[in-house]
Backbone bond lengths (Angstrom), bond angles and torsions (degrees), N, CA, C in turn:
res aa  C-N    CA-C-N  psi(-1)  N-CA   C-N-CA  omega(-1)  CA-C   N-CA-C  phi
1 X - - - 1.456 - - 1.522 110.02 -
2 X 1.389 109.30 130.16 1.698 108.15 171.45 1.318 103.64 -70.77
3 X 1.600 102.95 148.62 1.255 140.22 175.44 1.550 115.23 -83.27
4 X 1.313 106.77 10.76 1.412 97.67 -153.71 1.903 94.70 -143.87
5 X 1.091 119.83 140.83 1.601 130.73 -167.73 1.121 119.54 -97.10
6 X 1.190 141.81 93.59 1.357 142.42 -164.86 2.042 106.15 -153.94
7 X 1.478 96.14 159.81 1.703 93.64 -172.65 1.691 80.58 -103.66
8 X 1.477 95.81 135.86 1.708 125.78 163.03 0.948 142.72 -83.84
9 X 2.158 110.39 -15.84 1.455 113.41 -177.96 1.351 101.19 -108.59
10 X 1.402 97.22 135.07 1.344 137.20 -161.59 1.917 89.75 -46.99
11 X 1.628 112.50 -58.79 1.256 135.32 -162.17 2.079 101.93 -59.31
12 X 1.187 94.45 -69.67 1.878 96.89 159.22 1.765 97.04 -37.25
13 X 0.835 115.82 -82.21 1.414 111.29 -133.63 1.354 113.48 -65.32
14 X 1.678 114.50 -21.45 1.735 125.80 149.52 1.269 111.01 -52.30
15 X 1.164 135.40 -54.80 1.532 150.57 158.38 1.336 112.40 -5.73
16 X 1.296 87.73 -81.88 1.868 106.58 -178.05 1.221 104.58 -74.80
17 X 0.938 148.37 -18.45 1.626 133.46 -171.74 1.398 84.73 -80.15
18 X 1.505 128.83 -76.95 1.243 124.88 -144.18 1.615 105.64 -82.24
19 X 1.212 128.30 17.73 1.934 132.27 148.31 1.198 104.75 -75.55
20 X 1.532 110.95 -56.99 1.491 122.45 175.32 1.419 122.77 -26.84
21 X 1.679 109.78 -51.88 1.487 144.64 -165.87 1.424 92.39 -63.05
22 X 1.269 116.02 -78.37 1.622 132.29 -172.17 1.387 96.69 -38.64
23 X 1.698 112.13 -72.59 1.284 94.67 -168.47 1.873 129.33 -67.41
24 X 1.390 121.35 18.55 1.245 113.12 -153.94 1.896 91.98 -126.70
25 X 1.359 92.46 -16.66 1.561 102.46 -163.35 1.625 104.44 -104.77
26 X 1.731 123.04 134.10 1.427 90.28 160.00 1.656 107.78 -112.40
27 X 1.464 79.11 151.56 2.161 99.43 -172.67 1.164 101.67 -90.53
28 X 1.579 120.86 -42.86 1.273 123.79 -158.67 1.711 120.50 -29.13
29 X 1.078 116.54 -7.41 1.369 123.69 -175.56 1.940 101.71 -92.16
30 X 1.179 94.68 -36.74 1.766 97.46 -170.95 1.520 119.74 -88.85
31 X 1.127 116.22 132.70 1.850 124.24 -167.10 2.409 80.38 -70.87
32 X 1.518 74.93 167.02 1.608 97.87 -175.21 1.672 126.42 -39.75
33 X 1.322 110.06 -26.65 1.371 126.50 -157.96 1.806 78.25 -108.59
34 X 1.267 108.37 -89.55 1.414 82.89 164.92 1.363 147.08 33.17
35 X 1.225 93.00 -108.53 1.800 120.29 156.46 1.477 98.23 -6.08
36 X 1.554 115.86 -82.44 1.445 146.53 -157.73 1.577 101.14 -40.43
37 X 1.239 98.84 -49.69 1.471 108.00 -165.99 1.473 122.19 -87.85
38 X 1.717 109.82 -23.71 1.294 112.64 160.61 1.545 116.23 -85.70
39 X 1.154 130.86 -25.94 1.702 136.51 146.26 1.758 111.38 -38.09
40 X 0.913 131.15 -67.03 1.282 127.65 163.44 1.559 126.44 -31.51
41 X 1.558 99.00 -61.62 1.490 111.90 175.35 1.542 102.01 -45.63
42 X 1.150 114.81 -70.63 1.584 134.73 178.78 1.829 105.07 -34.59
43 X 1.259 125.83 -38.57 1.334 123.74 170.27 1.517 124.29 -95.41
44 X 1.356 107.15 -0.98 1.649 105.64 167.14 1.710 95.45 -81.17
45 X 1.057 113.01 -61.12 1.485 122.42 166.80 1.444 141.93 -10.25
46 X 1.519 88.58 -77.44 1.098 92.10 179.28 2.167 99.64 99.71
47 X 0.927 107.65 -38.55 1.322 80.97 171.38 1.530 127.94 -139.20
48 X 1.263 124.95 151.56 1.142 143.00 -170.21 1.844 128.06 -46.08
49 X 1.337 115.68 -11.02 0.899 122.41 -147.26 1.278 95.86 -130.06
50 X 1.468 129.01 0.77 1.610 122.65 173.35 1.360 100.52 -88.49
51 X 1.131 131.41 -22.09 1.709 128.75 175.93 1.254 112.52 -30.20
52 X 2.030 108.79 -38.82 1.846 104.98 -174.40 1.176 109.90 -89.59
53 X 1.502 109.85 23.03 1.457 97.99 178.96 1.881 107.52 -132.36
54 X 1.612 97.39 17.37 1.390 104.85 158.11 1.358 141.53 -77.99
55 X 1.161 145.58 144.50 1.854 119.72 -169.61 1.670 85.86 -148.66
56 X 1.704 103.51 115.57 1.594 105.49 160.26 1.866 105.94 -91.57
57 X 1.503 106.83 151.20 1.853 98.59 172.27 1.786 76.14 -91.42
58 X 1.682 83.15 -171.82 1.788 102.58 -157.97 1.145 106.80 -56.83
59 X 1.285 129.45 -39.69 1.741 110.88 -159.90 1.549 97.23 -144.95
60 X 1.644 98.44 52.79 1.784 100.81 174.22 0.999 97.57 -52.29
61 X 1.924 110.13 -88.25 1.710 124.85 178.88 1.723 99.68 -3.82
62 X 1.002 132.90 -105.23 0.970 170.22 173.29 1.588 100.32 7.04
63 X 1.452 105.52 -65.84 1.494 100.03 169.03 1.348 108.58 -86.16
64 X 1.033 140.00 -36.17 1.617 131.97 177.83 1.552 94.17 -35.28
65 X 1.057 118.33 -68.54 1.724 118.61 -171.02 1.466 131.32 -53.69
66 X 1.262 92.28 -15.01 1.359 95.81 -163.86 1.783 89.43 -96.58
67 X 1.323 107.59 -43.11 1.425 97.72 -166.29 1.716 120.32 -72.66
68 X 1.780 102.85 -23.81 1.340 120.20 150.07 1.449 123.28 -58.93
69 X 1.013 121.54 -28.50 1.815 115.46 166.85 1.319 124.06 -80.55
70 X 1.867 108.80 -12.70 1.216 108.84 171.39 1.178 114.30 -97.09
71 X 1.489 135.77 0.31 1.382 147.64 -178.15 1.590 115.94 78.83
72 X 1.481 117.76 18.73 1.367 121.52 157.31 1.573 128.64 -0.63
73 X 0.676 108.97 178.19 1.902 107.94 173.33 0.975 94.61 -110.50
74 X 1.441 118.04 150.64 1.201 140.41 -175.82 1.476 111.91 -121.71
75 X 1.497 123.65 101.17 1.674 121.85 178.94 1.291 121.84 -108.20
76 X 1.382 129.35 115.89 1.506 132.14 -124.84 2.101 75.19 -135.97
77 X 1.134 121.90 151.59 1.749 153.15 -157.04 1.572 86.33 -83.65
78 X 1.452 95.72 -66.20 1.426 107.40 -146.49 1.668 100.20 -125.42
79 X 1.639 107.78 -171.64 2.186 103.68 177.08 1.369 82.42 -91.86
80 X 1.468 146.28 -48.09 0.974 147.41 -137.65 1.671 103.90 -69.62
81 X 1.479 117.17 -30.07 1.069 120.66 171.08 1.426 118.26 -76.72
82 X 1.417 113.74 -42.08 1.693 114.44 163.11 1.132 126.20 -54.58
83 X 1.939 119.74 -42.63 1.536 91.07 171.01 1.713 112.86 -95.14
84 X 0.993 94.54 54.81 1.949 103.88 173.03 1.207 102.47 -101.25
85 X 1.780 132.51 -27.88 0.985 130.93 -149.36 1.267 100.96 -89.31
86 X 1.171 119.65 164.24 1.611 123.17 175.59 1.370 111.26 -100.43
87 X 1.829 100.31 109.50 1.656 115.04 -169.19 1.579 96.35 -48.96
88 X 1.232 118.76 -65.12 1.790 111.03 -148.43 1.460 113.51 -71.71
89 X 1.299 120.93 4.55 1.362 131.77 171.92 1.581 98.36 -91.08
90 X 0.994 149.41 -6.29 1.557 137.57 -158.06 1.599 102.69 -121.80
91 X 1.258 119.94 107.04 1.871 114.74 144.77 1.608 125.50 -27.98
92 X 1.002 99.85 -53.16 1.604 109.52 -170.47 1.944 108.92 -111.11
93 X 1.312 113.42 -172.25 1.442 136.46 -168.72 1.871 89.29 -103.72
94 X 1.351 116.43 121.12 1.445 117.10 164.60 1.624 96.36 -72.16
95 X 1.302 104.31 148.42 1.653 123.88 -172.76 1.447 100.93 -97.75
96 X 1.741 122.43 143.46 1.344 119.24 -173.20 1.771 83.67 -168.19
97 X 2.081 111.94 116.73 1.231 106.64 -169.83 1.266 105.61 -128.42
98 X 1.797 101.14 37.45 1.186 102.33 -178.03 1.815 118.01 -66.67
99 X 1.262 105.34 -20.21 1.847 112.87 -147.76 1.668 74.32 -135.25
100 X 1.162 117.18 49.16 1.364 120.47 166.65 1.761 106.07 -101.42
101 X 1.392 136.81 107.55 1.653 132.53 -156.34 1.880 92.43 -59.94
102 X 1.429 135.21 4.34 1.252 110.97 -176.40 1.991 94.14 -79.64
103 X 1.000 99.14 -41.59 1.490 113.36 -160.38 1.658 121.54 -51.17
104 X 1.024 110.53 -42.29 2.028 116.23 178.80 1.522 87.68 -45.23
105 X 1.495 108.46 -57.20 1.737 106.65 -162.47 1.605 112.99 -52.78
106 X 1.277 111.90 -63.50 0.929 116.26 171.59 1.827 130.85 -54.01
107 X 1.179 97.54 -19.29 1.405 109.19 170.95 1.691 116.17 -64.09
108 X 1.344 99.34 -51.33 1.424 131.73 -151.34 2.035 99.83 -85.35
109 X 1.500 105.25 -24.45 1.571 111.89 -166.64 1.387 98.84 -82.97
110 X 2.142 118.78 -47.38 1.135 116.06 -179.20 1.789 113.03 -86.95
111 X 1.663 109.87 19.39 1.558 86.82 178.75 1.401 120.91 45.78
112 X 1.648 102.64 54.86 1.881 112.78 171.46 1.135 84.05 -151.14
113 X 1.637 107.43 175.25 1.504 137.41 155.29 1.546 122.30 -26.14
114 X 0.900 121.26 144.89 1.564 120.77 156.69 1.414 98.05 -58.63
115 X 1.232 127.57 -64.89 1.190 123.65 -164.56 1.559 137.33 -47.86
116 X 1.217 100.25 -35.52 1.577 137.29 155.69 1.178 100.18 -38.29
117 X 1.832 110.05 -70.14 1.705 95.23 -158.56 1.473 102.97 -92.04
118 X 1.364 135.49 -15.24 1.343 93.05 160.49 1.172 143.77 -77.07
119 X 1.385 118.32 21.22 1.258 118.30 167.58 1.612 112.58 -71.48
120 X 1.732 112.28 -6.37 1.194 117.26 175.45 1.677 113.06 -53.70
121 X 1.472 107.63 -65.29 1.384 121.88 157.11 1.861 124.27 -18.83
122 X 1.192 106.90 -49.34 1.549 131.61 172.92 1.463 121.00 -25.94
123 X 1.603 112.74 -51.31 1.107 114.90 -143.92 1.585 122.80 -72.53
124 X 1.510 98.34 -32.49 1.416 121.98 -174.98 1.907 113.14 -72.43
125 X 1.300 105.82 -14.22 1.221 115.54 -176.03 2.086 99.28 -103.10
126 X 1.444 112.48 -36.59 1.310 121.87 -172.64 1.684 140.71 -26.70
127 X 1.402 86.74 -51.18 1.814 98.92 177.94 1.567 108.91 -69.74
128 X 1.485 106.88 129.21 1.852 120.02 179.81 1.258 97.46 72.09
129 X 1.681 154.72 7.10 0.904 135.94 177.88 1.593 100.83 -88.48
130 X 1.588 91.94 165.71 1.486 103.37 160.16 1.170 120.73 -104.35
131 X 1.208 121.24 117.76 1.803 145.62 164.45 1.564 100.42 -59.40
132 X 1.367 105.18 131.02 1.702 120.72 -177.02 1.766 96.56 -129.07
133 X 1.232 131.51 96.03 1.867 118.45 -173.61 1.493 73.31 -130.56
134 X 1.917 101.98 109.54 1.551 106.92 150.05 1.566 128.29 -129.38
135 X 1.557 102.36 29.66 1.646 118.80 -165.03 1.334 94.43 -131.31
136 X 1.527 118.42 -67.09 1.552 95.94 -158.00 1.751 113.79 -124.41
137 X 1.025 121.78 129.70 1.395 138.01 179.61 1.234 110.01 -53.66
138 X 1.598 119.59 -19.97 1.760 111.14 175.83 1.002 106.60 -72.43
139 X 1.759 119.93 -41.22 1.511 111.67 -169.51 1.328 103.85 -85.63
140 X 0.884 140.20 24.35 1.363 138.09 135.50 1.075 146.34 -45.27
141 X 1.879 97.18 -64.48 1.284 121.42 166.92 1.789 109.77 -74.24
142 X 1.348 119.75 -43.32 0.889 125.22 158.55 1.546 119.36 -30.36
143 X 1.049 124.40 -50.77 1.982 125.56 -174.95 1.656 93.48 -91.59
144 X 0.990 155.31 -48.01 1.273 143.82 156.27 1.510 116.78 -32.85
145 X 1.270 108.65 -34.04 1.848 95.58 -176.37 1.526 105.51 -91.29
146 X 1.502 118.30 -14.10 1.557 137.74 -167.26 1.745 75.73 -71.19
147 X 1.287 94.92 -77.33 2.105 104.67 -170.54 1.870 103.82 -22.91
148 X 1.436 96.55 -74.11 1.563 102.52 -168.55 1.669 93.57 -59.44
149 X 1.027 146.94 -20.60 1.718 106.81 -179.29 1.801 102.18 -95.38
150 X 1.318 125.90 9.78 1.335 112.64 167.05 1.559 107.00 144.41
151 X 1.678 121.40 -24.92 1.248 143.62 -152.34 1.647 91.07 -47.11
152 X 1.187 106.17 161.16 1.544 128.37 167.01 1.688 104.18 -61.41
153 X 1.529 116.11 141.79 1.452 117.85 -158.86 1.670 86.80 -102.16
154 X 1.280 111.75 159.19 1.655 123.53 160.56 1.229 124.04 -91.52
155 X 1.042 130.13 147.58 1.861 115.37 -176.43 1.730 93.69 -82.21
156 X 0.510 107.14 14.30 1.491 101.18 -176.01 1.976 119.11 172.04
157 X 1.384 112.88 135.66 1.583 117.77 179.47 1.304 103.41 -126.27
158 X 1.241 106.50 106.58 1.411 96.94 167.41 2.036 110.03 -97.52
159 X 1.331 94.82 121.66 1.591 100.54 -151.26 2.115 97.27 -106.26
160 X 0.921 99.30 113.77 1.811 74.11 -164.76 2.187 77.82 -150.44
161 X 1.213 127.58 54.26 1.417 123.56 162.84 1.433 115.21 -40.84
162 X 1.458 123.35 167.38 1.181 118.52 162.56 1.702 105.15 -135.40
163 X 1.485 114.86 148.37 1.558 115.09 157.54 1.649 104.76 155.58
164 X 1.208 86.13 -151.75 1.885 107.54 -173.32 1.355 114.78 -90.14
165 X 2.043 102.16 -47.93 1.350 113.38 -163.48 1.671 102.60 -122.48
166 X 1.567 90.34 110.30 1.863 96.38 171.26 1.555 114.78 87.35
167 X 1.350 112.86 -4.56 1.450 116.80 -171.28 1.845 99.25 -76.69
168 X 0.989 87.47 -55.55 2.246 85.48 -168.67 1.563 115.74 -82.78
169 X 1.907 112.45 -3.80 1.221 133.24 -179.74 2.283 87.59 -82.89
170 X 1.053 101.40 -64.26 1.512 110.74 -147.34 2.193 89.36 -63.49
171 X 1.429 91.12 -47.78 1.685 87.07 166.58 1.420 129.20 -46.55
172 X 1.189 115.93 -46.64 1.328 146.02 -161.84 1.939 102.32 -84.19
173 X 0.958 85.81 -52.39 2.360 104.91 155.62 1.877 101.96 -35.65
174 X 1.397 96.95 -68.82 1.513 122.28 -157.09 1.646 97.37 -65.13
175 X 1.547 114.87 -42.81 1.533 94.94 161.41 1.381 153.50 -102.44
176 X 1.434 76.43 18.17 1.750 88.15 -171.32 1.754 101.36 -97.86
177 X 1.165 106.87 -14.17 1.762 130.15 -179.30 1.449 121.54 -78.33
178 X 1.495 103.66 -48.29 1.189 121.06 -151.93 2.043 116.13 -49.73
179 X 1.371 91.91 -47.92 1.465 115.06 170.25 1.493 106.59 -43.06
180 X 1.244 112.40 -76.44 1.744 125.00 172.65 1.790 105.35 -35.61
181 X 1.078 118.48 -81.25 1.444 122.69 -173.16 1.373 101.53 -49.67
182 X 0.924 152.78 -38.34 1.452 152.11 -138.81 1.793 140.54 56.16
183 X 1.230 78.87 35.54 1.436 85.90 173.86 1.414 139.73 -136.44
184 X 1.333 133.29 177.10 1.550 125.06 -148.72 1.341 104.18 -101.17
185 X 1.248 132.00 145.31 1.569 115.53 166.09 1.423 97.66 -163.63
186 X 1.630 107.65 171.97 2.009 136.47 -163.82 1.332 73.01 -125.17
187 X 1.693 109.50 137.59 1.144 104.18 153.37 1.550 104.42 -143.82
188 X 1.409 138.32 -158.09 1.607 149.96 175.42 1.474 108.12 -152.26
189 X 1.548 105.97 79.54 1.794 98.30 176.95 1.704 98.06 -68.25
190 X 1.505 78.96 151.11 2.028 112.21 177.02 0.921 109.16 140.35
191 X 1.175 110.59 -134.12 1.810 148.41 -151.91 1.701 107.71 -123.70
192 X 1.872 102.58 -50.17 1.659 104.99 178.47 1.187 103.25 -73.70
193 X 1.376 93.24 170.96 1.739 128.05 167.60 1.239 125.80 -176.58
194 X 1.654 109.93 -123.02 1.386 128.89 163.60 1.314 114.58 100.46
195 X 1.447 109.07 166.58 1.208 127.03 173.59 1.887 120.07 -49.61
196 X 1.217 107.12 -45.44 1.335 114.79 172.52 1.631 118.93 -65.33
197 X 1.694 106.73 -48.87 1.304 94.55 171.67 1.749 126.14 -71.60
198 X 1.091 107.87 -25.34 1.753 110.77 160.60 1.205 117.39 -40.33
199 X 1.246 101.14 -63.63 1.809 106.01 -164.90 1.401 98.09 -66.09
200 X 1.320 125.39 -55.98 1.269 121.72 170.34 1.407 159.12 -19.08
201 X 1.976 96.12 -32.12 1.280 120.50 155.07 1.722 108.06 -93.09
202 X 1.060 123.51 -24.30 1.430 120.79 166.30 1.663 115.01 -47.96
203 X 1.388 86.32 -55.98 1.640 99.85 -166.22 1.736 109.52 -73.30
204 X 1.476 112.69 -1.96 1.262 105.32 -168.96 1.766 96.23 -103.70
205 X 1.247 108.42 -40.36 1.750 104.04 151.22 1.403 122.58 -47.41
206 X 0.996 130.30 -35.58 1.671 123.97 167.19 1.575 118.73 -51.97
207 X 1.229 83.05 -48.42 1.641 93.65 175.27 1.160 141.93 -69.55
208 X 1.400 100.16 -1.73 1.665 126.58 -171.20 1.464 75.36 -87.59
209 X 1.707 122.08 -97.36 0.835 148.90 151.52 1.590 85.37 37.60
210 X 1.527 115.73 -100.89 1.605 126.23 -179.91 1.441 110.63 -64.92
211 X 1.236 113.59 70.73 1.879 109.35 178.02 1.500 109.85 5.61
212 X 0.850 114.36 55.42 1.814 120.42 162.22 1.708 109.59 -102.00
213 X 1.346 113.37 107.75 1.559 110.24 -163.01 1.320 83.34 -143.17
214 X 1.788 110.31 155.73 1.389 128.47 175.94 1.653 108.35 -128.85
C-alpha cells in the first residue's frame, strides 16, 4: 500500500484540474470556443497567467473548426508537435517534413534552418490547411514571407514558437501582419511556447469538434 495520498482516477483528476483552471484563470475576455482553447493552454502549462498573453484574430476558432471537421491537412514545425496531437481525433496523418532526406540539402545550400526549408515541401499541401509552428521561430517567419510573396494561405496558424532568439519577435510578426495578409491565427506573445502548447490548442479544437467541453 502507498504511503502517500494522492487521487488516481484519471476521470477525477481531469475534473479537478480543469474547475481549478476556471477558477484560477480569467476568460472573461474570450468568446465560448475560446475559453476551450485558452483552458487547455492553461493545462499544458501549468499556469494561470499565460491566458494574457494569448491573442485569437477574429474568426480563428471559427475557421480552425471548420477546416478540422473537414479533415484539412495538418502542417506541424517539428515531430514533437505531431505526436502532441491527439491520434484518435484525426482522419488523416499530420504532415512534418522536417526529416524529409530532400531537406539537410536544401537547408545546408541556402545557409538556414532545416526548418525553414521544409516549409519548401509545404506548399502543395498549404491552402485551408492548418499550420501547427511550436519549435522554431524561423519557420515562422519563414511561412509569413511564403504568405506575402503569394504562397497558398492556411485556414488557420497556430503560431506559438518558443526561445530566446526570434521566438516573441516572429509571434509578435504574426500579429501585427495577420490582418494585412489575410489570415486567421492562435498565438502566445513572449518568450514561451512550445511544442506542447501548440498541439494543445489544436487538440482543444478537436474536441470542440466532438462535444468534448470543460
Amino acid at each position: 500500500m502507498s504511503t502517500f495520498s494522492y487521487e488516481a482516477d484519471p476521470v477525477a483528476i481531469e475534473q479537478e484540474s480543469f474547475r481549478q483552471i476556471r477558477q484560477l484563470t480569467d476568460l472573461s475576455p474570450f468568446a465560448a470556443d475560446e475559453q476551450q482553447v485558452v483552458m487547455r493552454l492553461v493545462h499544458s502549462i501549468g499556469d494561470p497567467a499565460i491566458a494574457d498573453a494569448v491573442r485569437f484574430s477574429a474568426n480563428a476558432t471559427a475557421a480552425g473548426l471548420e477546416a478540422l471537421a473537414a479533415d484539412a491537412p495538418i502542417l506541424c514545425d517539428v515531430e514533437m508537435v505531431r505526436h502532441g496531437l491527439t491520434k484518435r481525433m484525426l482522419a488523416r496523418q499530420p504532415l512534418c517534413f522536417l526529416n524529409d532526406p530532400q531537406v539537410p540539402p536544401l537547408a545546408k545550400a541556402a545557409g538556414e534552418t532545416r526548418t525553414m526549408a521544409a516549409l519548401e515541401l509545404w506548399q502543395e499541401h498549404q491552402a485551408g490547411s492548418v499550420v501547427i509552428i511550436g519549435n522554431a521561430p524561423t519557420a515562422l517567419f519563414r511561412l509569413l514571407e511564403m504568405i506575402q510573396a503569394g504562397a497558398p494561405k492556411p485556414a488557420l496558424i497556430i503560431g506559438m514558437p518558443v526561445g530566446f532568439v526570434g521566438a516573441a519577435e516572429s509571434k509578435q510578426a504574426l500579429w501585427d501582419i495577420h490582418q494585412q495578409l489575410g489570415i486567421e491565427c492562435i498565438t502566445l506573445l513572449g518568450r514561451a511556447g512550445g511544442s506542447a502548447l501548440a498541439a494543445s490548442a489544436c487538440n482543444a479544437l478537436l474536441r470542440i469538434i466532438r462535444g468534448e467541453r470543460y
